[in-house]
Phi, psi and omega in degrees: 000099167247034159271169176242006156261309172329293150007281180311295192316289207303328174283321140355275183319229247321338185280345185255358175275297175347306199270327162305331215272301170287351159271007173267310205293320159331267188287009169306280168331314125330321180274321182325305191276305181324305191297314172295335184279329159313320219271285159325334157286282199295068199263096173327161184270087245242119176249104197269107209260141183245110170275115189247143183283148165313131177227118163297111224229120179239087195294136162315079193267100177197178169312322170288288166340289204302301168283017165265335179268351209236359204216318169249354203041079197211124186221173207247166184188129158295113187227187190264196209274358147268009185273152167242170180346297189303316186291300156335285186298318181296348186283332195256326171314304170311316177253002171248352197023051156279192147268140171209140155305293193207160183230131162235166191226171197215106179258146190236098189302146159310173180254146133316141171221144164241152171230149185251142156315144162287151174071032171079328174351294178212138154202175211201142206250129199226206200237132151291106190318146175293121166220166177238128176295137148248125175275153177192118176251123161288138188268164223304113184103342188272165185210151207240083174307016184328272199292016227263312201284328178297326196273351164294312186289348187279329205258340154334283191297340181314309204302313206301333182297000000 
């Protein structure tokens, strides 16, 4: 640079970059604890709202089911073949307004049949639709009405006996 006014500019800029440089570094700190201190008071509150699809929940009911409710509090529900865990447990949290522990899901291939004609002519072979399980355990004091009408009926014949 041998111009002398180029010179001047330039040394100007760096004194005035110098000096921008030391009052951010200044107040850096300052801004540092406000934000934490800021960070720490207010902690929103974070509410997480889930749009849940209708989902059809259909209980299993048998014998095996009764005692898995009654013994793991863990109860079975047929659910469809596009759902996943999360959807399950908030669909039943919603309508039954339990806790639910853990979802494990199950897909269960139809059995093959065969079915025959009369008279041999023709036959012809089909499937038993596919459906998928969901296990769901509750946690510890909830309850499912499901079974109510069985355990009613159970403390009926005690009295009756």
């Amino acid at each position: 640079m041998n111009n002398p006014i180029l010179r001047r500019r330039a040394s100007k800029n760096a004194a005035e970059a110098k000096s921008a440089a030391d009052t951010k570094k200044a107040k850096q700190p300052a801004k540092d604890a406000a934000k934490k201190k800021a960070k720490v008071e207010a902690k929103p509150k974070v509410i997480i709202k889930r749009l849940v699809k209708p989902i059809v929940l259909k209980p299993r009911v048998s014998e095996k089911t009764y005692a898995g409710a009654e013994q793991l509090n863990s109860y079975v529900f047929e659910v469809p073949k596009n759902v996943n865990k999360h959807d399950v447990g908030y669909a039943i949290t919603a309508q039954y307004e339990v806790t639910v522990k853990n979802v494990r899901l199950a897909n269960v291939t139809g059995k093959p049949k065969r079915s025959y004609r009369r008279g041999g002519r023709y036959s012809f072979n089909s499937q038993r639709s596919n459906i998928r399980k969901a296990y769901v355990t509750l946690a510890e004091g909830d309850k499912l009405p499901i079974f109510s009408a069985i355990e009613e009926s159970a403390v009926a014949d005690k009295e009756n006996k």
